[in-house]
DRENPADO-30198 format. One record per residue: residue number from 1; z, x, y of N, C-alpha, C in turn. Coordinates in steps of 0.05 Angstrom, whole numbers. Example, Ala and Ser with C-alpha at 12.3 -4.5 7.8 and 13.67 -1.06 7.14 Angstrom:
2
<site n="1" n_pz="156" n_px="264" n_py="-114" ca_pz="156" ca_px="246" ca_py="-90" c_pz="156" c_px="264" c_py="-66"/>
<site n="2" n_pz="142" n_px="257" n_py="-45" ca_pz="143" ca_px="273" ca_py="-21" c_pz="157" c_px="258" c_py="1"/>
//
This chain:
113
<site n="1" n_pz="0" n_px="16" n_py="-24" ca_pz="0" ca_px="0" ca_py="0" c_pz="0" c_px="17" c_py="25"/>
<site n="2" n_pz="17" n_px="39" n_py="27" ca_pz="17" ca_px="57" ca_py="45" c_pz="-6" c_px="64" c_py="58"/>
<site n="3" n_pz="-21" n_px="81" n_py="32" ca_pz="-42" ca_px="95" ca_py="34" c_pz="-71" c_px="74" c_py="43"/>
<site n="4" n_pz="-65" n_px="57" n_py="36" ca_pz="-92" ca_px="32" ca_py="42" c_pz="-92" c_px="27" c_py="76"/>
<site n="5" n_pz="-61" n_px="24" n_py="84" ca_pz="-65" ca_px="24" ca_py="109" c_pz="-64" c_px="46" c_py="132"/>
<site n="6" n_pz="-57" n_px="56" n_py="117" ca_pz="-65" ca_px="88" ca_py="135" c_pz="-92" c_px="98" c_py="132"/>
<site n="7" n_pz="-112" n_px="94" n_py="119" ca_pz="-133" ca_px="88" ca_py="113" c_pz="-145" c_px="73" c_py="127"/>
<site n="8" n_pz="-132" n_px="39" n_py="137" ca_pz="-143" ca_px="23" ca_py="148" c_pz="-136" c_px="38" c_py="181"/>
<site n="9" n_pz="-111" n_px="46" n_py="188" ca_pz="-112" ca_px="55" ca_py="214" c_pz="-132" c_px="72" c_py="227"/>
<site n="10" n_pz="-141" n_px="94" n_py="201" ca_pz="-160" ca_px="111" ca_py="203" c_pz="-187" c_px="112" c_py="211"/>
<site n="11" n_pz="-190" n_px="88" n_py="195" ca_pz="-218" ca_px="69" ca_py="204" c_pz="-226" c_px="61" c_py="235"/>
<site n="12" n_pz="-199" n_px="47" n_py="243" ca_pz="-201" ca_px="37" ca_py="265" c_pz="-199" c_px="54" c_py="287"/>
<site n="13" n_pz="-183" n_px="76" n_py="292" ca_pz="-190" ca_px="103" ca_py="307" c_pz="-203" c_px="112" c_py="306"/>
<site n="14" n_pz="-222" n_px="124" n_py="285" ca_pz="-247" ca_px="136" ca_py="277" c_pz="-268" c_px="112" c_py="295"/>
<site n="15" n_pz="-279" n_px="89" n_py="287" ca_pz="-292" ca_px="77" ca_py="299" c_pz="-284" c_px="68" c_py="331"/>
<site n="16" n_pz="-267" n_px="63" n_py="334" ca_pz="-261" ca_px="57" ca_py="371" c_pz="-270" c_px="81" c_py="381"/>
<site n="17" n_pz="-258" n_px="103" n_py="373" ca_pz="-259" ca_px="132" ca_py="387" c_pz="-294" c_px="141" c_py="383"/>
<site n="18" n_pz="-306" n_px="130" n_py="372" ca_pz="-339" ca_px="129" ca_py="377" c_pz="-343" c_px="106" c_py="395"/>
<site n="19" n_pz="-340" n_px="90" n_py="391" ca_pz="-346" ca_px="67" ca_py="416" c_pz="-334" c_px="76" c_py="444"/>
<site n="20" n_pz="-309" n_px="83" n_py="441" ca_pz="-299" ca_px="98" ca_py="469" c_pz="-314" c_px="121" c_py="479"/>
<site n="21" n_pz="-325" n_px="130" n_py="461" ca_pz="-341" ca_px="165" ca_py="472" c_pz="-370" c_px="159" c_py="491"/>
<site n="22" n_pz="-381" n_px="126" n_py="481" ca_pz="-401" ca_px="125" ca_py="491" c_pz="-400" c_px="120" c_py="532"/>
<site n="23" n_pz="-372" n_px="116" n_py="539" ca_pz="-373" ca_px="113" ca_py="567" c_pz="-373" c_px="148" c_py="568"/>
<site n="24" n_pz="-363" n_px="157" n_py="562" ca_pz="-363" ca_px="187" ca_py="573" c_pz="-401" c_px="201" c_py="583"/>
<site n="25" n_pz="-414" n_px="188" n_py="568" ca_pz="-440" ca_px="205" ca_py="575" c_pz="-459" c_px="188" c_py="594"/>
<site n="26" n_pz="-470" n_px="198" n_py="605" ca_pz="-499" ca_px="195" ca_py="628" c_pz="-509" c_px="172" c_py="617"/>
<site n="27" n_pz="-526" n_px="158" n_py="643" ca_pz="-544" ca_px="127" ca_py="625" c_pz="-553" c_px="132" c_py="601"/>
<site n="28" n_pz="-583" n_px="156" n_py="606" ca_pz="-597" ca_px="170" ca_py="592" c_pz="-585" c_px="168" c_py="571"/>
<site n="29" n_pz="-568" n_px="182" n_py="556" ca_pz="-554" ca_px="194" ca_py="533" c_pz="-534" c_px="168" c_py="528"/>
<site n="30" n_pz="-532" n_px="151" n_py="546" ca_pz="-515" ca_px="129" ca_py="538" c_pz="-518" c_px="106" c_py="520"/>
<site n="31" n_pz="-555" n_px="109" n_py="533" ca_pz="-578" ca_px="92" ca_py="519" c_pz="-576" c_px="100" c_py="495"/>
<site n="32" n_pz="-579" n_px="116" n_py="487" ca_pz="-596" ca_px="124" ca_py="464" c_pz="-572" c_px="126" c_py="446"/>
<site n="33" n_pz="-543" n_px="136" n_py="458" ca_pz="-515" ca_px="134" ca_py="434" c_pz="-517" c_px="110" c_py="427"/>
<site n="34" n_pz="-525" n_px="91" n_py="452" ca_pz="-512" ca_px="53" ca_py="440" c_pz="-528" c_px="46" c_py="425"/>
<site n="35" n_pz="-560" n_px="61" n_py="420" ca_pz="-577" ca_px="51" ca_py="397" c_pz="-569" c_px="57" c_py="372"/>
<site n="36" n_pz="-557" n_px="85" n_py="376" ca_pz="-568" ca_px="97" ca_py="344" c_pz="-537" c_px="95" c_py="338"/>
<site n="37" n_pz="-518" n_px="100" n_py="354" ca_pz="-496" ca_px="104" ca_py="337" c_pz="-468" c_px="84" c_py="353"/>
<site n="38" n_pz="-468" n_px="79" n_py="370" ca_pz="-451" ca_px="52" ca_py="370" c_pz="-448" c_px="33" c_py="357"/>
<site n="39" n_pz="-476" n_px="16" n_py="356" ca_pz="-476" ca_px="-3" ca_py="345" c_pz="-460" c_px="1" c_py="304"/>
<site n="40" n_pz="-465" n_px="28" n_py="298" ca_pz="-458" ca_px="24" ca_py="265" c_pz="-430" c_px="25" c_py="273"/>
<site n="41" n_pz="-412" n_px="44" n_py="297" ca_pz="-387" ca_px="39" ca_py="296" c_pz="-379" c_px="16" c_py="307"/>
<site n="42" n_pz="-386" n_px="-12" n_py="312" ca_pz="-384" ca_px="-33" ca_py="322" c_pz="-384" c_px="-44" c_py="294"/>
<site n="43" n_pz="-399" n_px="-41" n_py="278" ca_pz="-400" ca_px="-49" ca_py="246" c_pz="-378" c_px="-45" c_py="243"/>
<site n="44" n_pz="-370" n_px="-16" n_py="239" ca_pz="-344" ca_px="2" ca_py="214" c_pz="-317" c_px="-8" c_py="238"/>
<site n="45" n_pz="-319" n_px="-19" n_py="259" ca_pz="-300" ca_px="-29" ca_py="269" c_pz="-288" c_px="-55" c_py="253"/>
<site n="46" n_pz="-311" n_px="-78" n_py="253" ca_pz="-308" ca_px="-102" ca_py="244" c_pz="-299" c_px="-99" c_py="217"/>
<site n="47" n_pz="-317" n_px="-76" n_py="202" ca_pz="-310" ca_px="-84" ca_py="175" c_pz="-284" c_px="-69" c_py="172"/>
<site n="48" n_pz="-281" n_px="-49" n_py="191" ca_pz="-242" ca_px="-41" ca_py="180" c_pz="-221" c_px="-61" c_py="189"/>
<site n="49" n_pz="-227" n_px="-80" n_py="206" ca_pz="-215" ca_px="-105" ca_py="215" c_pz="-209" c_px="-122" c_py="187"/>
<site n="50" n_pz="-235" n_px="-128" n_py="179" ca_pz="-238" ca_px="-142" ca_py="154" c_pz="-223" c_px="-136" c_py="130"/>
<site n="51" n_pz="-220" n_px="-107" n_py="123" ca_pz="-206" ca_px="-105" ca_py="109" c_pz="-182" c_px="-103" c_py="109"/>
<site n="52" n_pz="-163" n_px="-92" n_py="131" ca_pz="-151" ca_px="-101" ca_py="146" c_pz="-130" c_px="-128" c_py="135"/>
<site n="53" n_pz="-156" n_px="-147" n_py="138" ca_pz="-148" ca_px="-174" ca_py="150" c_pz="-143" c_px="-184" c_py="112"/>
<site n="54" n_pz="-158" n_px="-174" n_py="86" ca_pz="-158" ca_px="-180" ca_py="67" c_pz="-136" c_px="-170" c_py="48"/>
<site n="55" n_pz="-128" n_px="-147" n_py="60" ca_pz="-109" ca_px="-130" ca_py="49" c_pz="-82" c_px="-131" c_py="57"/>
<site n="56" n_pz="-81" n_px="-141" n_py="85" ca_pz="-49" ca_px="-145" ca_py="94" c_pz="-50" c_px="-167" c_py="109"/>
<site n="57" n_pz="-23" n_px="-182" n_py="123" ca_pz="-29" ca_px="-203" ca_py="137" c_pz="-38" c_px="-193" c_py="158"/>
<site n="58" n_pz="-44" n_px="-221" n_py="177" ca_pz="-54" ca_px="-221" ca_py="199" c_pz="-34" c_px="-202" c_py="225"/>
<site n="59" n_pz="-22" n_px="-199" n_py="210" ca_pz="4" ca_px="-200" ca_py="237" c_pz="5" c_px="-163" c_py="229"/>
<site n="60" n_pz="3" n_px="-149" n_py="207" ca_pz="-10" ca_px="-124" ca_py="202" c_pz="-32" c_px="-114" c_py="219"/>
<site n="61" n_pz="-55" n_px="-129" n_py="210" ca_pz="-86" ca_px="-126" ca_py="215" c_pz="-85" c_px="-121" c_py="246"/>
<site n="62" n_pz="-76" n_px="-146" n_py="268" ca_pz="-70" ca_px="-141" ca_py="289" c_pz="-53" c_px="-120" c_py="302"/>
<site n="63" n_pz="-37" n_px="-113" n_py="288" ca_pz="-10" ca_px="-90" ca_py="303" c_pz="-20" c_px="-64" c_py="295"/>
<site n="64" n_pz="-38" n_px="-54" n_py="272" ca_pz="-62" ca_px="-37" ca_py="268" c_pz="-84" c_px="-28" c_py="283"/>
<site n="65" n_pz="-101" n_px="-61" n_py="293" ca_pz="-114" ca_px="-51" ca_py="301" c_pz="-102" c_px="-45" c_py="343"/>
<site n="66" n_pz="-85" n_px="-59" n_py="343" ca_pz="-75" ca_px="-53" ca_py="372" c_pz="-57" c_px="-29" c_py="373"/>
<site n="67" n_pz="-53" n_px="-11" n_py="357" ca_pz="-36" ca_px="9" ca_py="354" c_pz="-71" c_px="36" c_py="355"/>
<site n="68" n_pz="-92" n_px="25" n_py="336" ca_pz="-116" ca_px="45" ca_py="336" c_pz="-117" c_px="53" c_py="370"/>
<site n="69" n_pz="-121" n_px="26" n_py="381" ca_pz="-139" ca_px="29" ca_py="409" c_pz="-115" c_px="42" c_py="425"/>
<site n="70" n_pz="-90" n_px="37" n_py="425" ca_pz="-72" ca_px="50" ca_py="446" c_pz="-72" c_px="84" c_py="437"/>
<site n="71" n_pz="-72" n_px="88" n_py="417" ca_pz="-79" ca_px="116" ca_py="413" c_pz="-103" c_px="131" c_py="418"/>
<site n="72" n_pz="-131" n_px="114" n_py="418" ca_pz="-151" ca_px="121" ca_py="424" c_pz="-148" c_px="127" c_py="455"/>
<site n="73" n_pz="-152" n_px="105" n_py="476" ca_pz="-140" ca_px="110" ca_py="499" c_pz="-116" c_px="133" c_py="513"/>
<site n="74" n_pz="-101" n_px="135" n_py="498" ca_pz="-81" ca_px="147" ca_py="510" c_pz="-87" c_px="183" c_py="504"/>
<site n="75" n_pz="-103" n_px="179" n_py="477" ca_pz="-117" ca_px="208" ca_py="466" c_pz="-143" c_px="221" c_py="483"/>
<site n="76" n_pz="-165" n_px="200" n_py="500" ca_pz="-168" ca_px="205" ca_py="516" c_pz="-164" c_px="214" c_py="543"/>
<site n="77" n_pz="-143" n_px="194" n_py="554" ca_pz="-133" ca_px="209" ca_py="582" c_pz="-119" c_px="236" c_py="582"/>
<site n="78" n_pz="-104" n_px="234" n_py="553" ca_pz="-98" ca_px="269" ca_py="556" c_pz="-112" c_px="286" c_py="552"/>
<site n="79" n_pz="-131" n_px="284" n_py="541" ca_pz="-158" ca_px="300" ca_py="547" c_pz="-173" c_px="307" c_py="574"/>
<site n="80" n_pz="-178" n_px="278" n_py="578" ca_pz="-191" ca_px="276" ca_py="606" c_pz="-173" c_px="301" c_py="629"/>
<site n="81" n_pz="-153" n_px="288" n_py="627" ca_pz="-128" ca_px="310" ca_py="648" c_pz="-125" c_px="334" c_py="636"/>
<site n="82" n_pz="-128" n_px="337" n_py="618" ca_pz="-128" ca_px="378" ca_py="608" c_pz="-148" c_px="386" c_py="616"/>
<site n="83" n_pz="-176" n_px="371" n_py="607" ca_pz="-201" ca_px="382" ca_py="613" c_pz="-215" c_px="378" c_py="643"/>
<site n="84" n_pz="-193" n_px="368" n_py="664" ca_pz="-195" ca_px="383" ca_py="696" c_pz="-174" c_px="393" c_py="711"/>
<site n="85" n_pz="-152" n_px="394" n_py="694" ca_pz="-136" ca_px="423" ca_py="697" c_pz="-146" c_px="438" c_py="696"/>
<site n="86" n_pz="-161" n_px="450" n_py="668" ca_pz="-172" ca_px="477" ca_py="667" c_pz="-195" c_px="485" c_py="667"/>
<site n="87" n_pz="-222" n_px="464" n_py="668" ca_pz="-241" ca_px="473" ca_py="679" c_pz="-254" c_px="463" c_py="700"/>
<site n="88" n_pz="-269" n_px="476" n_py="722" ca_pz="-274" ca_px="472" ca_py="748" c_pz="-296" c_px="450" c_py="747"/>
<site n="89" n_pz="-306" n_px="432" n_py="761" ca_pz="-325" ca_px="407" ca_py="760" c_pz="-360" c_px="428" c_py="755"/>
<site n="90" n_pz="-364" n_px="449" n_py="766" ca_pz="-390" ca_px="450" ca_py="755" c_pz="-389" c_px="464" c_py="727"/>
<site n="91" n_pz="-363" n_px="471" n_py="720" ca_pz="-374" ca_px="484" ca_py="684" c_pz="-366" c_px="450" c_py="674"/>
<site n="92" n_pz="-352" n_px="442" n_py="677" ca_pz="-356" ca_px="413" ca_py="663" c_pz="-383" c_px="394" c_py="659"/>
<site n="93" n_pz="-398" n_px="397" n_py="686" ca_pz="-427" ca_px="391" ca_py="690" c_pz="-437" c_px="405" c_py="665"/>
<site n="94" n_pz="-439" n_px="433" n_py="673" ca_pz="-454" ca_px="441" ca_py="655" c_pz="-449" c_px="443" c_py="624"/>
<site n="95" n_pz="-427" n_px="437" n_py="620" ca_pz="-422" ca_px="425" ca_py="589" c_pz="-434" c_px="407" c_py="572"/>
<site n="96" n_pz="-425" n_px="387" n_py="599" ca_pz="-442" ca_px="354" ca_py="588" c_pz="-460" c_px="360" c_py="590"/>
<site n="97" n_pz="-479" n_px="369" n_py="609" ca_pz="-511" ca_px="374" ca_py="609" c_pz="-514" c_px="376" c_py="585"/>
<site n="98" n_pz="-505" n_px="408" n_py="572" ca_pz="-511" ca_px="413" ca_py="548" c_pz="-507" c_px="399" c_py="524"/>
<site n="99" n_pz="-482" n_px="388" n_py="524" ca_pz="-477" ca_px="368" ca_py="506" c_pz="-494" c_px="342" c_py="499"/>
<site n="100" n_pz="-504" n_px="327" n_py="527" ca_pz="-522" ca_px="304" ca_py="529" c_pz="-553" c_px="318" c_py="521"/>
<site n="101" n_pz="-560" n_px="336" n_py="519" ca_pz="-591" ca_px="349" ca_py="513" c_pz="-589" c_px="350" c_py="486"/>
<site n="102" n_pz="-569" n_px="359" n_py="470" ca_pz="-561" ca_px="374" ca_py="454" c_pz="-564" c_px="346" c_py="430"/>
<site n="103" n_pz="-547" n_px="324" n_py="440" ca_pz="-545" ca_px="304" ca_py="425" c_pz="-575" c_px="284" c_py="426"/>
<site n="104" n_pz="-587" n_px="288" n_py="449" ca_pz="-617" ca_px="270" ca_py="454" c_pz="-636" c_px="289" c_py="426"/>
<site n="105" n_pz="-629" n_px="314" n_py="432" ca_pz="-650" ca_px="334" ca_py="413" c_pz="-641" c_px="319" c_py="389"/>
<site n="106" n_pz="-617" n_px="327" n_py="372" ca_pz="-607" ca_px="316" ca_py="351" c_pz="-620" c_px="290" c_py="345"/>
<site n="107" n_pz="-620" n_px="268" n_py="364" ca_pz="-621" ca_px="240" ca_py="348" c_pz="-653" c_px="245" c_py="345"/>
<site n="108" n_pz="-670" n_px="249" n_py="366" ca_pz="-695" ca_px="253" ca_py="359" c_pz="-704" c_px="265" c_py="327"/>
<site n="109" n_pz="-696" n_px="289" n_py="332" ca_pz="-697" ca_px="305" ca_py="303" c_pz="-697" c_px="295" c_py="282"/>
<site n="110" n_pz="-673" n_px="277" n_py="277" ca_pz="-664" ca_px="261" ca_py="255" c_pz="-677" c_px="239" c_py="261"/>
<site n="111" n_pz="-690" n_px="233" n_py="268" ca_pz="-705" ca_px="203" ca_py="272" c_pz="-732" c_px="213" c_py="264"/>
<site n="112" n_pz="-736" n_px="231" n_py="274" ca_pz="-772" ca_px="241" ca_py="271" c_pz="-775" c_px="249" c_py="239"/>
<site n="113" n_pz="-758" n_px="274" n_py="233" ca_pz="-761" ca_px="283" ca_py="214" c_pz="-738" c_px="278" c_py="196"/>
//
């Protein structure tokens, strides 16, 4: 029982924390995350809900999945605040640059070939 729902918690952090990543990037790169890879963690959201919802009560399922997102959020902002403590706004630019090119190349790639 333990392990099922720590499992189920897993799910639901794992998928929010992809749906949350997609505000972080540029239109451009925003577009193209919410095609190719939002939408399946919008799936693996629902369906860790679902199981969730089959495996424990409701009153579980909910305190799970509102425990995923407060962690997701709160795992963010301390990120967000470390990562302009210590690095200055144009190497950050130039991160995401790289990061947003980096991931457009990727989905292409894997889509093409």
């Amino acid at each position: 029982m333990i392990v099922s729902y720590i499992s189920f918690l897993i799910g639901i952090i794992w998928s929010y924390s992809i749906i949350k990543t997609q505000s972080v990037f540029s239109k451009k790169t925003g577009i193209i995350f919410k095609i190719f890879i939002t939408k399946v963690s919008w799936i693996t959201f629902i369906a860790a809900c679902y199981f969730g919802y089959k495996n424990f009560s409701i009153k579980f399922t909910v305190i799970g999945v509102i425990i995923g997102i407060l962690l997701v959020n709160l795992s963010f902002n301390l990120i967000k605040k470390y990562i302009n403590q210590r690095f200055n706004e144009k190497q950050i630019t130039i991160f995401k640059s790289f990061f947003e090119y980096t991931l457009i190349f990727l989905v292409v790639y894997f889509v093409l070939f």
